[in-house]
VOGU-3710 file (C-alpha; in Angstrom, 3 decimals, decimal comma):
1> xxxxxxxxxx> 4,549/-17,800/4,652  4,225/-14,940/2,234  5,070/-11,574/3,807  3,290/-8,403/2,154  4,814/-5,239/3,114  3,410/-1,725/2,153  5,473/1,259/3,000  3,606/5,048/2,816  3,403/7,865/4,508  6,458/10,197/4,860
11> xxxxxxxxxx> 8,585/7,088/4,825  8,767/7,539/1,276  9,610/10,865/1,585  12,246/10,256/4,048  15,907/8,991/2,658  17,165/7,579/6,124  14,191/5,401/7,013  12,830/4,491/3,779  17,047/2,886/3,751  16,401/1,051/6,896
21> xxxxxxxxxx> 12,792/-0,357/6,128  14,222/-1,756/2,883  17,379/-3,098/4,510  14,613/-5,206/7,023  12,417/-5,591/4,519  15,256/-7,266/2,339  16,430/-9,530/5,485  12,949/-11,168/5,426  13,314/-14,770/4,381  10,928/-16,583/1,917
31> xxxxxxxxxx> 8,328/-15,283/-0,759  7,478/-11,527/-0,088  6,010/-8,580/-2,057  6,356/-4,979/-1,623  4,145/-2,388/-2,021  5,141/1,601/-2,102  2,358/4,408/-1,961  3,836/7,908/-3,333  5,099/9,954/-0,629  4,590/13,651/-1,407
41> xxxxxxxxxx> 5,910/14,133/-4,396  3,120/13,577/-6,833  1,836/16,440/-4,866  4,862/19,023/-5,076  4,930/17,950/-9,137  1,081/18,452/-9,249  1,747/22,118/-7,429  4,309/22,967/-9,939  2,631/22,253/-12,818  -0,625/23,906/-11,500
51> xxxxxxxxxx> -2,797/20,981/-11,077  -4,755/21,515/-8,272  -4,914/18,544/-5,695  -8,012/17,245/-4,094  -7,930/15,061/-1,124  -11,249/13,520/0,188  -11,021/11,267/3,237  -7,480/10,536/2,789  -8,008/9,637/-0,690  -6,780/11,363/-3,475
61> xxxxxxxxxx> -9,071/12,465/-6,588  -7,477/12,038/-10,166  -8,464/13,719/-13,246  -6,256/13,082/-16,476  -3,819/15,268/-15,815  -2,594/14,119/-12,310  -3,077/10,456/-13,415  -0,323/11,154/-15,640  2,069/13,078/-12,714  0,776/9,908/-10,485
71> xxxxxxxxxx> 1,675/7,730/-13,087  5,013/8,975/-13,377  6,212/9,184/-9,813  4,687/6,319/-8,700  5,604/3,362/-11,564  8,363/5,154/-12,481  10,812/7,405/-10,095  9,603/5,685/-7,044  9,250/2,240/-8,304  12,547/2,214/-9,527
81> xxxxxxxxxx> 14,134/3,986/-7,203  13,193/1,297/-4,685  14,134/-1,768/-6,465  17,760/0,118/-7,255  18,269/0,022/-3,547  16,365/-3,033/-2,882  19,242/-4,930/-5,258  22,878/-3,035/-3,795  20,953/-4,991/-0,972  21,246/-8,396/-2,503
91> xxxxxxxxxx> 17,610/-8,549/-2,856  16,797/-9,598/-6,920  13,461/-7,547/-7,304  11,505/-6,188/-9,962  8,991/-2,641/-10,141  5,818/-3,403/-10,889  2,933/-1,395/-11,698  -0,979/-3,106/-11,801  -0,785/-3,391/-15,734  2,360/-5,352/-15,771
101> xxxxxxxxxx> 1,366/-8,524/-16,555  -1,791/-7,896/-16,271  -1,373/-8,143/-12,276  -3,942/-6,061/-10,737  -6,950/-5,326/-12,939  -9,316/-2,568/-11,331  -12,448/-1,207/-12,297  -13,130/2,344/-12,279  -15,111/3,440/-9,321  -18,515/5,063/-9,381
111> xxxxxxxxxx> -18,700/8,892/-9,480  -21,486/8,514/-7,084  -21,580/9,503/-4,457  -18,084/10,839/-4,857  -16,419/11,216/-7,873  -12,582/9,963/-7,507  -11,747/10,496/-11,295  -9,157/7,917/-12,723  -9,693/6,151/-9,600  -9,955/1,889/-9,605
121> xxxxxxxxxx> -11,176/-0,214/-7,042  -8,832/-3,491/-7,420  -10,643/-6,576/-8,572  -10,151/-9,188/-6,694  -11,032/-12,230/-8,657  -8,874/-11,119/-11,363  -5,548/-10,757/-10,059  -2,967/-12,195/-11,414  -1,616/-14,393/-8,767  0,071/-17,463/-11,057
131> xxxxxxxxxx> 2,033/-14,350/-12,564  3,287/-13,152/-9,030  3,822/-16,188/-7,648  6,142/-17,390/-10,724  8,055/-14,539/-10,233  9,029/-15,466/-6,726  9,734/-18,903/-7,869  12,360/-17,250/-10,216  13,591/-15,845/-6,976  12,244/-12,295/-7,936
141> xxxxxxxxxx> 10,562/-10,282/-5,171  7,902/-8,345/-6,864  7,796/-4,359/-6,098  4,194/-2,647/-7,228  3,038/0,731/-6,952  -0,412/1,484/-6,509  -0,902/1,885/-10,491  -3,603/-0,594/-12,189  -5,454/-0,601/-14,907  -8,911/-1,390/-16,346
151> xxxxxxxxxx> -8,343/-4,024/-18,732  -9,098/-1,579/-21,287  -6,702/0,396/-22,114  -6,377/3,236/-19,496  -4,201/3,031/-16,169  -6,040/3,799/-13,103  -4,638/5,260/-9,814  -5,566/2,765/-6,752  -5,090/3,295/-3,278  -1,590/1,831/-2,285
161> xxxxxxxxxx> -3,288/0,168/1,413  -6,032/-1,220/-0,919  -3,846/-2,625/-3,311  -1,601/-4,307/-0,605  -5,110/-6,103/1,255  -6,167/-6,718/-2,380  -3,083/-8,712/-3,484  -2,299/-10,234/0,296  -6,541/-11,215/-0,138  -5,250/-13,121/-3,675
171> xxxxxxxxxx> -1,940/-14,985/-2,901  -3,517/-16,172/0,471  -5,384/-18,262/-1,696  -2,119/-20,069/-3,284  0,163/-19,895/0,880  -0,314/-18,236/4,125  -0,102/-14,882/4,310  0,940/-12,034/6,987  0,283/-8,423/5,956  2,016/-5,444/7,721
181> xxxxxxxxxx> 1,457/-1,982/7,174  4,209/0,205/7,584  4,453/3,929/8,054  6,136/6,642/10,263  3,934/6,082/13,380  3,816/3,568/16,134  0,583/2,244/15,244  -3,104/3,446/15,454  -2,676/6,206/18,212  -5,019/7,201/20,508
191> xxxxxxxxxx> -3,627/10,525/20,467  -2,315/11,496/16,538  0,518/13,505/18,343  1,779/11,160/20,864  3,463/7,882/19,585  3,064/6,129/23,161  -0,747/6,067/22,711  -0,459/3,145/20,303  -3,574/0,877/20,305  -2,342/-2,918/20,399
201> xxxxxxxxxx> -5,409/-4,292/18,979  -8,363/-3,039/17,421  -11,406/-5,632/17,199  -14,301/-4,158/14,437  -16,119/-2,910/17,114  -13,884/-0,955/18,440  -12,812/0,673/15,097  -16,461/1,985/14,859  -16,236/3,576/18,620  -13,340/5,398/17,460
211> xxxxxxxxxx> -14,543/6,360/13,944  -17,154/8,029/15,899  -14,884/9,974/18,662  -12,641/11,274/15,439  -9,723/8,734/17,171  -9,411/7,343/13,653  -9,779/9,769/10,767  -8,461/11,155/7,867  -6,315/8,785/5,543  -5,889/5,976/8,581
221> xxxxxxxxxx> -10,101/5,171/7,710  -8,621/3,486/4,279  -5,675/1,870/5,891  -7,586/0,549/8,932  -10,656/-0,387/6,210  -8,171/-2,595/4,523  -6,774/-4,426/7,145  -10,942/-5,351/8,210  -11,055/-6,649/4,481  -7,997/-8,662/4,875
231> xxxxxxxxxx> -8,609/-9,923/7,991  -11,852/-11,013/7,217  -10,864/-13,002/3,661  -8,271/-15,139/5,282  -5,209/-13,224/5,759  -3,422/-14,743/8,364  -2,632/-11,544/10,238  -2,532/-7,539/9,874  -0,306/-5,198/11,649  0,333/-1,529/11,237
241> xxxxxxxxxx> 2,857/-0,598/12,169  6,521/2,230/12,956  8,807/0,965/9,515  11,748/1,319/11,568  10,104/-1,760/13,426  9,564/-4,112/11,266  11,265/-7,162/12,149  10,647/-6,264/15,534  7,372/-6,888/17,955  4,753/-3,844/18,804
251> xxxxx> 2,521/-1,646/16,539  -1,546/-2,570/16,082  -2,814/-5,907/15,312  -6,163/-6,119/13,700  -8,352/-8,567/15,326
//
């Protein structure tokens, strides 16, 4: 079994957890891939260079100059950052962003209706997976950020919970695969502010109902989206998931 992990959300941001996720993360056994979004950095980087940010339905639009800030923080502080710690752990890994090794190919997406800028929508026939799985069989555990590239010469910036159903979509292909999602909440919550209102399972109907009653909004649409896509193309099983839980049982299972 092939566990893909993808840690966001103010995990990234936060020294304490993101050192317990990646001491779990590091006790899983077997083949397993992790995948980092960018925590709010980007942002304050973006702010202090006075590049304005743009957010639209949790996703964030990228003109040239924040797909170089993006570029930055996510392939290279936060990338490496991660697979420093990830090896005092005793857990051989290596940072990874979409155009290494020509892993994860995207292709730009379509300025209408929306136009996302240096935004790429991961293709799925072209990723790499002989490349990522002979770096497990080295014993490597492969650490991506959300960075791809076009096949053309320009990087791209991807959404980090469509990268991870992308490349768990891929290897399940080549072995089973489990993908968790892991961030600072329980789950999906009924109510955003209370972390007892976790949903256990959300069937596709059910995502709709609560699409429509707001329940669901915001950047969990892309993360929940994802999971669907997964689900649907033979991953084995989805959860989303507290990171301080993730060895452990609760959170939402997509159904």
């Amino acid at each position: 079994m092939l566990n893909i992990v993808k840690v966001g959300g103010n995990v990234i941001d936060d020294e304490a957890q993101l050192a317990q996720l990646l001491k779990d993360f590091s006790a899983i056994r077997g083949f397993k891939i992790l995948v980092h979004g960018g925590g709010k950095l980007a942002t304050k980087l973006c702010d202090a260079l006075h590049i304005p940010t743009q957010m639209v339905e949790g996703r964030r639009v990228t003109d040239a100059e924040t797909l170089k800030v993006t570029s930055m923080v996510y392939a290279g502080w936060i990338s490496k950052s991660i697979v420093a710690k990830l090896h005092a752990l005793g857990c051989q890994s290596i940072g990874l962003s979409g155009a290494d090794g020509n892993a994860i190919p995207a292709v730009r997406r379509s300025p209408t209706p929306i136009d996302y800028g240096f935004v790429g929508d991961v293709s799925l026939v072209q990723i790499n997976t002989r490349f990522i799985q002979t770096l497990m069989e080295q014993g490597l555990t492969p650490v991506f950020s959300a960075i791809t590239h076009d096949t053309h010469g320009t990087l791209l910036n991807s959404n980090a919970d469509s990268v991870a159903s992308s490349l768990a979509i891929a290897m399940s292909d080549l072995m089973p695969t489990r993908l968790v999602f892991c961030f600072e909440k329980n789950g999906v919550l009924r109510d955003p502010g209370n972390d007892a209102t976790a949903i256990p399972e959300i069937t596709r109907e059910l995502y709709e109902e609560y699409k429509a009653e707001g329940i669901i909004s915001g950047g969990m649409i892309p993360k929940v989206d994802s999971a669907f896509k997964a689900i649907a193309h033979g991953v084995k099983e989805v959860i989303i998931k507290h990171a301080k839980a993730l060895n452990a049982g609760g959170g939402t299972t997509i159904r």
